[in-house]
PDB file as gemmi writes it, atoms N, CA and C in Angstrom:
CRYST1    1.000    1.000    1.000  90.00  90.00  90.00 P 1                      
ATOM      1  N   UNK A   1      87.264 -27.821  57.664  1.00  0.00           N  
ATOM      2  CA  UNK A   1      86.142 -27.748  58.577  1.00  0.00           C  
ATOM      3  C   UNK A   1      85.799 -29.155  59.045  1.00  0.00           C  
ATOM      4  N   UNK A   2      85.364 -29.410  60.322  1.00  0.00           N  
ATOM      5  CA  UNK A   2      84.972 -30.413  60.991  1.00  0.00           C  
ATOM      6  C   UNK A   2      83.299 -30.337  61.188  1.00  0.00           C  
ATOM      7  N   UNK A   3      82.597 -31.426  61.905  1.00  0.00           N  
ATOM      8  CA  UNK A   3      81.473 -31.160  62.728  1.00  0.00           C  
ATOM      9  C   UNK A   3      81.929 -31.636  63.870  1.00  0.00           C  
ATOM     10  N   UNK A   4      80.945 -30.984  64.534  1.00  0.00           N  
ATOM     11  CA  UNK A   4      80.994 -31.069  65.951  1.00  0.00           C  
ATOM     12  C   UNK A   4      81.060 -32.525  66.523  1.00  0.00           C  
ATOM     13  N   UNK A   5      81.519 -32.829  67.562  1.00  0.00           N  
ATOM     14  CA  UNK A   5      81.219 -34.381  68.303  1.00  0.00           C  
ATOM     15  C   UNK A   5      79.935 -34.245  69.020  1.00  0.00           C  
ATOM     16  N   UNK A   6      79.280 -33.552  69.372  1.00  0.00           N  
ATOM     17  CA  UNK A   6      78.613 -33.162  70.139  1.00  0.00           C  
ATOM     18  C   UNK A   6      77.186 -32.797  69.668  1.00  0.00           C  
ATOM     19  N   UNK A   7      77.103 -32.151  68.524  1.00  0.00           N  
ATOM     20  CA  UNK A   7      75.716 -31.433  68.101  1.00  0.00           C  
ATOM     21  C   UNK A   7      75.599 -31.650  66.769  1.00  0.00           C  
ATOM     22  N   UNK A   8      76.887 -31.832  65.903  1.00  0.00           N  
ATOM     23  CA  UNK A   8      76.777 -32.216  64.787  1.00  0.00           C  
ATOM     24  C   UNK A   8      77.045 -31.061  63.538  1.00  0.00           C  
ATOM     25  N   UNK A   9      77.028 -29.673  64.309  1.00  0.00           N  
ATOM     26  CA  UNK A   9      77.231 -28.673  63.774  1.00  0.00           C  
ATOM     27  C   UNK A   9      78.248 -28.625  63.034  1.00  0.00           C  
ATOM     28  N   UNK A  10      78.409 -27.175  62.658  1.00  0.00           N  
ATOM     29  CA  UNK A  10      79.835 -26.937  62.035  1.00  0.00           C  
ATOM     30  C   UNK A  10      80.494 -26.387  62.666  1.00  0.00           C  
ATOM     31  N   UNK A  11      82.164 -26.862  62.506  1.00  0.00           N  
ATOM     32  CA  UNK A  11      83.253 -26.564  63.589  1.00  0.00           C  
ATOM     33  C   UNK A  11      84.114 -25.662  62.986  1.00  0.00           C  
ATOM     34  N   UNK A  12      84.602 -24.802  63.096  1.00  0.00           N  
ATOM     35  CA  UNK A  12      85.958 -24.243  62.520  1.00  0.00           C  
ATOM     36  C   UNK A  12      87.199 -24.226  63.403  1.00  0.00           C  
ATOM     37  N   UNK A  13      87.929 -24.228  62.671  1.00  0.00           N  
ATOM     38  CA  UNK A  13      89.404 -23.683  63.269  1.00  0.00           C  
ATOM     39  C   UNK A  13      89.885 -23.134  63.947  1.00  0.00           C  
ATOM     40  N   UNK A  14      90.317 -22.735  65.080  1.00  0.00           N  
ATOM     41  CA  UNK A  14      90.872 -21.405  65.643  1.00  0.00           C  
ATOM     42  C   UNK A  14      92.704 -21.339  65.617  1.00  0.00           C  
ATOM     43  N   UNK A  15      92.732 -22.315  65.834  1.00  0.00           N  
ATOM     44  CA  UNK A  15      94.312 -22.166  65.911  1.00  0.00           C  
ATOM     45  C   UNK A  15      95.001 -23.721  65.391  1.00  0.00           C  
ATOM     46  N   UNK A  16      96.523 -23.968  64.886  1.00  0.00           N  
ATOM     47  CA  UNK A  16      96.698 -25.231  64.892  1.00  0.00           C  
ATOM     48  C   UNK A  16      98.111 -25.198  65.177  1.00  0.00           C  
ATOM     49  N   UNK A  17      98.507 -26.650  65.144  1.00  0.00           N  
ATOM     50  CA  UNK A  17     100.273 -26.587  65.971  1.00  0.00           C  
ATOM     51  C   UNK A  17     100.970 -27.766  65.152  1.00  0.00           C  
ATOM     52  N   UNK A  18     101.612 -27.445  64.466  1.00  0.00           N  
ATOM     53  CA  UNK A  18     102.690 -28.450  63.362  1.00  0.00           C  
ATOM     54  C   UNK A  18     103.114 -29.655  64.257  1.00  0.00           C  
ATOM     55  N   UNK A  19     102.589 -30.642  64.421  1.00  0.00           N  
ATOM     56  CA  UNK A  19     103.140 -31.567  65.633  1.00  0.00           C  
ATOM     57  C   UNK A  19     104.431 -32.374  64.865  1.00  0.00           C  
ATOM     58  N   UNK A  20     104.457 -33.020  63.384  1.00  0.00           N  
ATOM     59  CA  UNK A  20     105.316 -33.500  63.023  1.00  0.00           C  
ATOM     60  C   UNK A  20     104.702 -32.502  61.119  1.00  0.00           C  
ATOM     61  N   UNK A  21     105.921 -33.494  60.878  1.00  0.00           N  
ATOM     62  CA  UNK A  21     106.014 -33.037  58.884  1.00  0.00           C  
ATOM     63  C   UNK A  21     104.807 -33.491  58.237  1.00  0.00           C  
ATOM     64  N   UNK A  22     103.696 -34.137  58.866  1.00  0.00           N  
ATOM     65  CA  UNK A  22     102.848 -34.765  58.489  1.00  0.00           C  
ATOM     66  C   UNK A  22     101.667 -34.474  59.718  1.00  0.00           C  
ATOM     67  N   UNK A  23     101.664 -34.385  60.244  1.00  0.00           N  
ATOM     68  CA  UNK A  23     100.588 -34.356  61.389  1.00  0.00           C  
ATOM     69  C   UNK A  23     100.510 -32.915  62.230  1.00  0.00           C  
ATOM     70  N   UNK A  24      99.280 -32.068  62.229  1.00  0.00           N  
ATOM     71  CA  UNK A  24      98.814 -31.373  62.645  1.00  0.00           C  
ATOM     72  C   UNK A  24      97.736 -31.030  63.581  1.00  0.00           C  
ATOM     73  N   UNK A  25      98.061 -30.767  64.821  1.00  0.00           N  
ATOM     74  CA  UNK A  25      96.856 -30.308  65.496  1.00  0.00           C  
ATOM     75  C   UNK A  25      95.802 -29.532  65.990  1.00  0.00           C  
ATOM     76  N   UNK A  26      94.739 -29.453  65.424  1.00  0.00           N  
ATOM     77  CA  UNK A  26      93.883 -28.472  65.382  1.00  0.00           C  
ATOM     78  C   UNK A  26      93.175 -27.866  66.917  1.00  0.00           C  
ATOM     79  N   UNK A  27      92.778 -26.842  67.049  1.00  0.00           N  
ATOM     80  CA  UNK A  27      91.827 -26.385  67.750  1.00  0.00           C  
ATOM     81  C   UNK A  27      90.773 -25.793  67.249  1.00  0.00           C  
ATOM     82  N   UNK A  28      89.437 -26.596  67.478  1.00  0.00           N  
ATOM     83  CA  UNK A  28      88.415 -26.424  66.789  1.00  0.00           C  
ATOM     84  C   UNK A  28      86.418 -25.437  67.693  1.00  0.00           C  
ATOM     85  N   UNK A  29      85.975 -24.845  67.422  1.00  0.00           N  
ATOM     86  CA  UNK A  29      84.888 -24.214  67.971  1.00  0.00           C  
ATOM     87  C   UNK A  29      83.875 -24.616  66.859  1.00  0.00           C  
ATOM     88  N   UNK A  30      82.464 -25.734  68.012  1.00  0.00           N  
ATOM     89  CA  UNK A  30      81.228 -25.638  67.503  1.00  0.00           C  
ATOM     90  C   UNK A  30      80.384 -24.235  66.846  1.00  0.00           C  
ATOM     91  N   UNK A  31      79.914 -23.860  65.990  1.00  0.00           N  
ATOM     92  CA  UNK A  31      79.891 -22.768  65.511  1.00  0.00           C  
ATOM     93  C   UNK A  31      78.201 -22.213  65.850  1.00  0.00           C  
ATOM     94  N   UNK A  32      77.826 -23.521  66.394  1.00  0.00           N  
ATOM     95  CA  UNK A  32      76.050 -23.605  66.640  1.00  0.00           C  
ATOM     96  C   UNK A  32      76.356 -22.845  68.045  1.00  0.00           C  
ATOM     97  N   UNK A  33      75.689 -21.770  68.702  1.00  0.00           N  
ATOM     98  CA  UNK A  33      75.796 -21.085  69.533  1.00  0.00           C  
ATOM     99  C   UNK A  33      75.103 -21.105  70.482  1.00  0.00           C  
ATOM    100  N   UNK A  34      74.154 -22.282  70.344  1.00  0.00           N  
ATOM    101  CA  UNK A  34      73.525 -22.965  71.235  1.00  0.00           C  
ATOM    102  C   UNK A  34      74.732 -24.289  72.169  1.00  0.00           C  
ATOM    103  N   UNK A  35      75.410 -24.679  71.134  1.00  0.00           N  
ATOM    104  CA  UNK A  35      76.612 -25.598  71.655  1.00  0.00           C  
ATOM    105  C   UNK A  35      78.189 -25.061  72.162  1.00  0.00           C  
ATOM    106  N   UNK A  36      78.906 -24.374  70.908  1.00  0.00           N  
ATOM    107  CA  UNK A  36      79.830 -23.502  71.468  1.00  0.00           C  
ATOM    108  C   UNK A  36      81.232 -24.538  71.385  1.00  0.00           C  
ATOM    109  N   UNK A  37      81.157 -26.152  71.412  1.00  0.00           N  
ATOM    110  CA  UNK A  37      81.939 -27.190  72.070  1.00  0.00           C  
ATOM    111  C   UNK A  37      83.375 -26.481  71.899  1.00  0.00           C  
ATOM    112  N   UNK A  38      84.210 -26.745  72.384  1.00  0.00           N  
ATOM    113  CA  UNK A  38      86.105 -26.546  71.781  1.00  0.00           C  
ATOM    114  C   UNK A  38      86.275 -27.680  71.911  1.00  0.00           C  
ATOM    115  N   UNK A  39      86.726 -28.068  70.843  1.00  0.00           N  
ATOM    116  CA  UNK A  39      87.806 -30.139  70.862  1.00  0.00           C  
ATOM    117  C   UNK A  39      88.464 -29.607  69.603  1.00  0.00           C  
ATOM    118  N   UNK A  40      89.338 -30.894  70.039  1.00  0.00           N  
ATOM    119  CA  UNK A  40      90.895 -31.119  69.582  1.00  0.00           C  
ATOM    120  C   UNK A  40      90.523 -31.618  68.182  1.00  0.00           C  
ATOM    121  N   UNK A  41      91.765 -31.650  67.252  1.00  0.00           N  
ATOM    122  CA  UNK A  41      91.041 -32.628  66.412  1.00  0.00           C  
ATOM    123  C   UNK A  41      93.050 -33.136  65.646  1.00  0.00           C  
ATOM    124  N   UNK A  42      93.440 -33.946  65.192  1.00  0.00           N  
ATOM    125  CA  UNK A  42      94.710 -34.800  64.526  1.00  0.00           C  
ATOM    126  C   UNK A  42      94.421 -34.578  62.816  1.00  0.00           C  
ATOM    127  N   UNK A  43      94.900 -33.903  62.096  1.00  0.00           N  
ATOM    128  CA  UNK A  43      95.435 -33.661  60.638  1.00  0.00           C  
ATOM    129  C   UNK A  43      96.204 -34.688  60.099  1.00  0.00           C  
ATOM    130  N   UNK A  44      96.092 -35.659  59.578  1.00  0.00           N  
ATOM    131  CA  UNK A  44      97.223 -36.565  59.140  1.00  0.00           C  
ATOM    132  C   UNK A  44      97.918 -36.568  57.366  1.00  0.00           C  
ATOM    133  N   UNK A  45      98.042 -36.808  56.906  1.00  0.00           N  
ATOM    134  CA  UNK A  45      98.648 -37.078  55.785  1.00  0.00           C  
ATOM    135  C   UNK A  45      98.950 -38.853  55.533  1.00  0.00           C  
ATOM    136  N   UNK A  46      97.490 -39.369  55.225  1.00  0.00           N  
ATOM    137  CA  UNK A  46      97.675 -41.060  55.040  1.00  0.00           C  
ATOM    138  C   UNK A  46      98.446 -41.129  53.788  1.00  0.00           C  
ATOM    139  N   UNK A  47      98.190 -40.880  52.416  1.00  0.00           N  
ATOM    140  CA  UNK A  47      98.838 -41.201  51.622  1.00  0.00           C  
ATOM    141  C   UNK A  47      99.133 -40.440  50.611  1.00  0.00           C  
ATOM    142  N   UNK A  48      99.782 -40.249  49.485  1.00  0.00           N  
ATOM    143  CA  UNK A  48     100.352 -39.217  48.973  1.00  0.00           C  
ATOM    144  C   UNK A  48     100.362 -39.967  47.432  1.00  0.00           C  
ATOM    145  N   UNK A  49      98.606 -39.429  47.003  1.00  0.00           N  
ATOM    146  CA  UNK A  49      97.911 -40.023  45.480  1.00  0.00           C  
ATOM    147  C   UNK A  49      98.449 -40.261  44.477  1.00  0.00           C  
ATOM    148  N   UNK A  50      99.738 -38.680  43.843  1.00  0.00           N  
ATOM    149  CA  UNK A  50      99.974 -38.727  42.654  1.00  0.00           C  
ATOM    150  C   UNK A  50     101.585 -37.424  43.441  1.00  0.00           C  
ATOM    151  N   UNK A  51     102.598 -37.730  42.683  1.00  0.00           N  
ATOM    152  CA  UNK A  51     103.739 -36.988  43.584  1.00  0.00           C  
ATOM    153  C   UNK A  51     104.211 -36.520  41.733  1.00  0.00           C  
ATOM    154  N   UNK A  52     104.772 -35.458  41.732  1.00  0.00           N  
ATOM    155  CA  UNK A  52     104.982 -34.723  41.000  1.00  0.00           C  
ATOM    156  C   UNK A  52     106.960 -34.998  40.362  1.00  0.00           C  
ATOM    157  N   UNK A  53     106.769 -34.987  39.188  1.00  0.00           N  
ATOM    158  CA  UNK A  53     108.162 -35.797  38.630  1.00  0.00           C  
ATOM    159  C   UNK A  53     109.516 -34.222  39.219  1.00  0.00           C  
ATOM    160  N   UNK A  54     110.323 -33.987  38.125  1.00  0.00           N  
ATOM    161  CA  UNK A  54     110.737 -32.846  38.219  1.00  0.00           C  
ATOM    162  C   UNK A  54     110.517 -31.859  38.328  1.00  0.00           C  
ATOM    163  N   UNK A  55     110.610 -30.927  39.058  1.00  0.00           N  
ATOM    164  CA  UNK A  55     110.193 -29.514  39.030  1.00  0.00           C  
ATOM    165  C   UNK A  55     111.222 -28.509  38.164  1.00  0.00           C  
ATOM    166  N   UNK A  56     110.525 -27.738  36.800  1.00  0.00           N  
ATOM    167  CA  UNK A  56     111.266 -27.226  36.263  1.00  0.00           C  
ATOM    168  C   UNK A  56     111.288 -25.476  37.097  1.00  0.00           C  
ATOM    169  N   UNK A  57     112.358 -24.956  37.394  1.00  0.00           N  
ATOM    170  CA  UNK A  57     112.276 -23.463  37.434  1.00  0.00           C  
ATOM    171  C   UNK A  57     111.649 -22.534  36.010  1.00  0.00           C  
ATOM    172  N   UNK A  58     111.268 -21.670  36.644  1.00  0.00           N  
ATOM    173  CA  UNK A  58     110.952 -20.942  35.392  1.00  0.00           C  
ATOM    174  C   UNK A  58     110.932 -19.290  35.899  1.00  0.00           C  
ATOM    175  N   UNK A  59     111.817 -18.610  34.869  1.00  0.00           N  
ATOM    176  CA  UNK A  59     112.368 -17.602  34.835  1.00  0.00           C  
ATOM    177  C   UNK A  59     111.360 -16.269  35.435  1.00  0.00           C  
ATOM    178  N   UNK A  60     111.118 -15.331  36.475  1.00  0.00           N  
ATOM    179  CA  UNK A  60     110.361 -14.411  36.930  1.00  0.00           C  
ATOM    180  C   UNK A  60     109.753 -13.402  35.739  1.00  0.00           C  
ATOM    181  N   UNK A  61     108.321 -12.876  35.863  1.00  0.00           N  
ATOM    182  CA  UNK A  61     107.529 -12.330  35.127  1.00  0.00           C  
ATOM    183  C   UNK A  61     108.464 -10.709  34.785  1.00  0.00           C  
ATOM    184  N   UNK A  62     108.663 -10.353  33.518  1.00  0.00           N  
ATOM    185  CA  UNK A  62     109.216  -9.159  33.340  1.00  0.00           C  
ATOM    186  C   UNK A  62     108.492  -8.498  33.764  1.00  0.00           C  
ATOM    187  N   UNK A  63     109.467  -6.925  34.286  1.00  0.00           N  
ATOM    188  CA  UNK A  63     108.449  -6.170  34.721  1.00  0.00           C  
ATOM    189  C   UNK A  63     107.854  -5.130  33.698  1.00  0.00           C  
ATOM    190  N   UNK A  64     107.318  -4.121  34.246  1.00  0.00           N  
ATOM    191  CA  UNK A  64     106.405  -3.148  32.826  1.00  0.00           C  
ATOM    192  C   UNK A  64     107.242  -2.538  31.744  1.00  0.00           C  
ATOM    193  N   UNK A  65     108.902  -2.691  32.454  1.00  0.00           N  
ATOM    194  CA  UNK A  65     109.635  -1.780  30.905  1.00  0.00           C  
ATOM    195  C   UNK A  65     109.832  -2.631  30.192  1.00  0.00           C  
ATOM    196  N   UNK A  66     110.388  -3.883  30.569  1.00  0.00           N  
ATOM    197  CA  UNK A  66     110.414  -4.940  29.307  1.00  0.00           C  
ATOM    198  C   UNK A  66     109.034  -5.824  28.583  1.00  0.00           C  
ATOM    199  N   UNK A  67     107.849  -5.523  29.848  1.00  0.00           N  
ATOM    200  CA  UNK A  67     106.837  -5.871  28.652  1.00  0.00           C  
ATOM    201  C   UNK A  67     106.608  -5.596  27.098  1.00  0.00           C  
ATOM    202  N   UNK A  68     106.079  -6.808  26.096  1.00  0.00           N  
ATOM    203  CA  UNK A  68     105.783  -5.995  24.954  1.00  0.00           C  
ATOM    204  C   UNK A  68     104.141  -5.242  25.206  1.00  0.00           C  
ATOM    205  N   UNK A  69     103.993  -4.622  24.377  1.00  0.00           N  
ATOM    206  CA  UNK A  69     102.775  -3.980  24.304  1.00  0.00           C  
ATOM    207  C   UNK A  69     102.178  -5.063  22.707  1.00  0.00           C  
ATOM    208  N   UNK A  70     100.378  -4.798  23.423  1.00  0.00           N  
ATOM    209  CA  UNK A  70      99.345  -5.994  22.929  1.00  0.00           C  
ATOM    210  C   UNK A  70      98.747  -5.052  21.489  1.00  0.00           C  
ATOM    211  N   UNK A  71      99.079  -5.307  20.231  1.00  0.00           N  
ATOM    212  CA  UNK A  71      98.488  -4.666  18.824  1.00  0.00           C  
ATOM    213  C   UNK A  71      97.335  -5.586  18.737  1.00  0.00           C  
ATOM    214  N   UNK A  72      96.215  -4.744  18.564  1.00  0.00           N  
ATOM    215  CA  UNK A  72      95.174  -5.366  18.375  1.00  0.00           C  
ATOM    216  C   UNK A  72      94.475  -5.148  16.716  1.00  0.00           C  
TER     217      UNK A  72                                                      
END                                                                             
């Protein structure tokens, strides 16, 4: 969610367009209905905090015949 340039409101989303692997462009609506604005708005990806080592696979959830059953 954005605010508005305009009124200060709250903006949402309506649509967006993958411009690169990193950058996205939004189309955004003032939500104050007194204002209404549509503007653009740029998604970026500045920096990338903490990146994740190996990714292990891990084997799919059995389904209900090979579940065990829970003894309480």
């Amino acid at each position: 969610m954005m605010n508005c340039p305009l009124c200060g409101g709250a903006a949402h989303t309506r649509s967006s367009y993958q411009v690169t692997s990193n950058t996205k462009e939004r189309y955004n609506q003032c939500q104050n209905i007194n204002c209404g604005c549509t503007f653009k708005s740029l998604e970026t990806v500045s920096d990338i905090i903490m990146q994740p080592g190996i990714i292990k696979t891990v084997p799919p959830h059995p389904d209900r015949s090979q579940q065990g059953a829970l003894w309480l």
